[in-house]
Backbone bond lengths (Angstrom), bond angles and torsions (degrees), N, CA, C in turn:
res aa  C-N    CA-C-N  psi(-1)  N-CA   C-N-CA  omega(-1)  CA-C   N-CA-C  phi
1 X - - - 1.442 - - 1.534 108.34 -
2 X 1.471 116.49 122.24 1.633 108.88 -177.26 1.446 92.49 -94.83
3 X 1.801 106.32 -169.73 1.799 120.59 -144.66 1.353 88.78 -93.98
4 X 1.178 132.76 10.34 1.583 119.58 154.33 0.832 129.51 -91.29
5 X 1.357 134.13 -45.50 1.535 138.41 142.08 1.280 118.81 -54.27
6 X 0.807 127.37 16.34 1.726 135.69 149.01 1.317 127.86 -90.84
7 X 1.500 94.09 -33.04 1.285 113.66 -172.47 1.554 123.98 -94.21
8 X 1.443 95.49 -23.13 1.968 128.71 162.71 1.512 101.06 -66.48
9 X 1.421 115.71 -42.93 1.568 103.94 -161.96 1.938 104.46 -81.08
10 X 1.482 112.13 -34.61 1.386 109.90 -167.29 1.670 96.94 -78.66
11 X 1.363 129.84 -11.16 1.544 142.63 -167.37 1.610 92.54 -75.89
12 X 1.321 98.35 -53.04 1.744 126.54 -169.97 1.597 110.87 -52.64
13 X 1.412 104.57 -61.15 1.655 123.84 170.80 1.359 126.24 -61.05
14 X 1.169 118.14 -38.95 2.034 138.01 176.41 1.646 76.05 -67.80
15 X 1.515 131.26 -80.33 1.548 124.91 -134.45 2.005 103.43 -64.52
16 X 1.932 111.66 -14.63 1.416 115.48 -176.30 1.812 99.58 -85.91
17 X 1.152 102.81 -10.00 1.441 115.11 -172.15 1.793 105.30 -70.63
18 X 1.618 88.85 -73.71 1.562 95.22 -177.22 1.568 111.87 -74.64
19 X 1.336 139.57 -13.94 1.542 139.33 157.81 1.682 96.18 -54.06
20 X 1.086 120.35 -49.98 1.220 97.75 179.86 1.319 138.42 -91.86
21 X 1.712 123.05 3.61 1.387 136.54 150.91 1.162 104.89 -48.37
22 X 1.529 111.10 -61.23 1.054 125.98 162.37 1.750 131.09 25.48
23 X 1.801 64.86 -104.84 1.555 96.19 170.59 1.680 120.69 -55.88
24 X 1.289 99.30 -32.93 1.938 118.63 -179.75 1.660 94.18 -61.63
25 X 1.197 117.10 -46.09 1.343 111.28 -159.92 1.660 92.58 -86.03
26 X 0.891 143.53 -29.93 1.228 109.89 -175.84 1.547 121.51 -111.90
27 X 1.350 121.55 13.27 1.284 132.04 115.36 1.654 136.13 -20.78
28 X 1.416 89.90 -66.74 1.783 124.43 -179.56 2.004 89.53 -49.93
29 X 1.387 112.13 -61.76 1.474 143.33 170.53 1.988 108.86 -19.25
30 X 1.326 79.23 -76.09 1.609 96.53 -166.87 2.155 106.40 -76.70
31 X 1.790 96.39 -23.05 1.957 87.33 -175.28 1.772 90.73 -80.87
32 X 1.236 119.73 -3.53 2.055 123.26 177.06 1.023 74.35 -80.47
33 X 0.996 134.69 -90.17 1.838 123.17 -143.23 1.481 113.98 -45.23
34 X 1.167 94.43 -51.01 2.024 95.25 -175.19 1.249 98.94 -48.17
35 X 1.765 121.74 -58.57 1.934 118.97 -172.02 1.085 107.94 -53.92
36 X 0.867 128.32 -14.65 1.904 132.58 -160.62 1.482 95.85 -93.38
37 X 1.650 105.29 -57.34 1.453 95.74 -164.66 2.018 101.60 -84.40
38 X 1.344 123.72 -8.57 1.753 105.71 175.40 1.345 83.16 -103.88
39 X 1.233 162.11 67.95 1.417 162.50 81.44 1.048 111.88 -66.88
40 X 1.475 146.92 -37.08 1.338 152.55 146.56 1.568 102.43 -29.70
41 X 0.767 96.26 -72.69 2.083 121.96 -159.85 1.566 96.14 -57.87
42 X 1.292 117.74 -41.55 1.681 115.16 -176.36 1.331 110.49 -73.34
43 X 1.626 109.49 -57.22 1.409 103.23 177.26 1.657 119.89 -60.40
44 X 1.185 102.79 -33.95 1.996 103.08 170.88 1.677 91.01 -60.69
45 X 0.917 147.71 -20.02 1.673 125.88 -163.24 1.312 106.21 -137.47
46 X 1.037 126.53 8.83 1.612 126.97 161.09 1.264 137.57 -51.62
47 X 1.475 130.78 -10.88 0.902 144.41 146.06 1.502 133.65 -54.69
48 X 1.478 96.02 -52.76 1.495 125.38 160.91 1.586 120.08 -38.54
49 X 1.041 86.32 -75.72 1.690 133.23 166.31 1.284 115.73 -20.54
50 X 1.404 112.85 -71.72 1.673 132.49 -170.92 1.368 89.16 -92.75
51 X 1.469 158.24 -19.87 1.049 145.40 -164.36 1.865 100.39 -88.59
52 X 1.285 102.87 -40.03 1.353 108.16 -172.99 1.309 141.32 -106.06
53 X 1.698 92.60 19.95 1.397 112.78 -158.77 2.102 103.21 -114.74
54 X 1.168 111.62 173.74 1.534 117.03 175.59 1.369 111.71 -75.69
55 X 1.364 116.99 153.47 1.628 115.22 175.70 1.443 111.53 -56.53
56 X 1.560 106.63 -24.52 1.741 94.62 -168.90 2.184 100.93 -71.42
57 X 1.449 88.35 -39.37 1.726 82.53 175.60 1.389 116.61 -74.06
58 X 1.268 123.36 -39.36 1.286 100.90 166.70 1.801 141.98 -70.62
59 X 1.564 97.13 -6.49 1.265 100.47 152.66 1.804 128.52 -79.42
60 X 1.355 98.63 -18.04 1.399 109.83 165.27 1.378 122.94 -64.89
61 X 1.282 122.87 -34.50 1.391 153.32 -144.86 2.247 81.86 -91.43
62 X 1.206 98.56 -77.00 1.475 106.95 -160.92 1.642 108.27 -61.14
63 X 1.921 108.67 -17.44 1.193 107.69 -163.14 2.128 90.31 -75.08
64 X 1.096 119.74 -40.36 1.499 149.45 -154.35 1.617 88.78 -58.40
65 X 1.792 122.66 -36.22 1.593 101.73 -142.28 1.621 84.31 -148.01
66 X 1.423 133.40 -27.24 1.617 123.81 161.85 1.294 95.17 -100.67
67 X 2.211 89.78 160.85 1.932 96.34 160.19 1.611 88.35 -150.53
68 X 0.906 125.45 150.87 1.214 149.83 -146.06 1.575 136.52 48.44
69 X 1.588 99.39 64.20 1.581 103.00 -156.95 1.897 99.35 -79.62
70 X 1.535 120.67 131.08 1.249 124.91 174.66 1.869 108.08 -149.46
71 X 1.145 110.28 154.32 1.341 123.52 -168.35 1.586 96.37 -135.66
72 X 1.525 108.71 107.36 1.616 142.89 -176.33 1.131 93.78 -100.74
73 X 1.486 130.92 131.17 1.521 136.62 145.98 1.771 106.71 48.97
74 X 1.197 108.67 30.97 1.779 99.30 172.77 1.713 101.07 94.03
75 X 1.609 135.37 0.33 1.224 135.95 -149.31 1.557 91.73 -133.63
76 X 1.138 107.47 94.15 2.346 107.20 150.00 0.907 120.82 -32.49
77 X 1.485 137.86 129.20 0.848 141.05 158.81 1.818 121.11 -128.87
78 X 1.302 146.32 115.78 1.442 163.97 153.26 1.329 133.40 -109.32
79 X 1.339 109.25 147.85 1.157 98.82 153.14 1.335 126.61 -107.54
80 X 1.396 127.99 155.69 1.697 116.16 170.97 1.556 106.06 -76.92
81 X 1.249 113.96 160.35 1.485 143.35 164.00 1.424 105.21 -84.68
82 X 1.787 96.01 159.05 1.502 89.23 180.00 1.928 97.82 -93.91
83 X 1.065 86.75 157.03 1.659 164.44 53.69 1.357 118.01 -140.55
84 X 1.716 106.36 16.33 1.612 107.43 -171.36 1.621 95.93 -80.99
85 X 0.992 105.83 -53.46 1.794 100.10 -175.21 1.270 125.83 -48.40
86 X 1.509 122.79 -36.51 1.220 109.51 174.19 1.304 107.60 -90.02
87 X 1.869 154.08 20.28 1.195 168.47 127.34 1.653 72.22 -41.25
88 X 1.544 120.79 -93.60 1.401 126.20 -151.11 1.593 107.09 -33.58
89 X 1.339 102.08 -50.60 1.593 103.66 -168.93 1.344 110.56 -55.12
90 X 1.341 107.31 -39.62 2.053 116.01 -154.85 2.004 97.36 -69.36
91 X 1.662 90.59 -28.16 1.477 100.66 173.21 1.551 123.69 -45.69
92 X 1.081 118.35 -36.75 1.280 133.19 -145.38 2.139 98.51 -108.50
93 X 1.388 101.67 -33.50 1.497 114.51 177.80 1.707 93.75 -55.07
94 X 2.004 99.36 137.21 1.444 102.65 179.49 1.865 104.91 -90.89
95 X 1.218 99.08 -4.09 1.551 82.26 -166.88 1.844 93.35 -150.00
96 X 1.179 105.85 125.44 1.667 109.29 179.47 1.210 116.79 -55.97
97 X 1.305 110.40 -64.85 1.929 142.06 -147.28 2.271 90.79 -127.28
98 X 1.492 90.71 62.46 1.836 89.24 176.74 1.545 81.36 -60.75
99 X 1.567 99.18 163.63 1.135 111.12 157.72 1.938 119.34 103.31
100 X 1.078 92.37 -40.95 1.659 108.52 -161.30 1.781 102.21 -111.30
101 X 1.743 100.85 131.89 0.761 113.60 -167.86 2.130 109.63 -140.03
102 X 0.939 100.71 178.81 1.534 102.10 175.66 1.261 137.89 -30.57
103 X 1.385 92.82 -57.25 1.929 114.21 174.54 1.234 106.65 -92.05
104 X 1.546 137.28 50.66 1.415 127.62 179.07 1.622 107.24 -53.28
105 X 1.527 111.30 134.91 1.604 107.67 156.21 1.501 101.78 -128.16
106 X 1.602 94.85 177.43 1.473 95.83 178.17 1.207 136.71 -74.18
107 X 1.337 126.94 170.20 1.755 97.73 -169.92 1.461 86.56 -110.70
108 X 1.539 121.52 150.72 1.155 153.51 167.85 1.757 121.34 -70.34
């Protein structure tokens, strides 16, 4: 075998390599979207949800989105898990998109 066909075959093998990162990555891509969008869908219906559901799911429910659940003097106390907390935080932001307005131009 001379150094071109040597050099064809490792060309050959690297390009089955990254086709198939590839493919990993946008897999990886599309199972984010699904969590994203039934994490959407739970927190829009959680109310619903935990109101109408069995203790075993609603202990599932609180295990999923608090962690350190304790009751001080009559007073709840948790924290959220991510990605609920920073949902909580973004809550609290007065302005999404500071900055941006109608007539956007480019910046220089």
């Amino acid at each position: 075998m001379d150094e071109y066909d040597k050099l064809a075959e490792r060309t050959d093998a690297r390009m089955s390599e990254i086709d198939s990162e590839l493919v990993s990555i946008e897999q990886s891509d599309e199972s984010d979207e699904i969590t994203a969008s039934n994490l959407l869908k739970l927190a829009s219906n959680a109310n619903e949800l935990f109101k109408s559901s069995k203790p075993s799911i609603k202990n599932q429910i609180l295990r999923l989105v608090v962690s350190n659940l304790e009751i001080k003097q009559k007073k709840l106390s948790f924290n959220l898990l991510e990605p609920f907390d920073f949902i909580k935080k973004m809550d609290s932001r007065p302005i999404w998109l500071p900055g941006l307005d109608s007539n956007q131009q480019p910046r220089s």
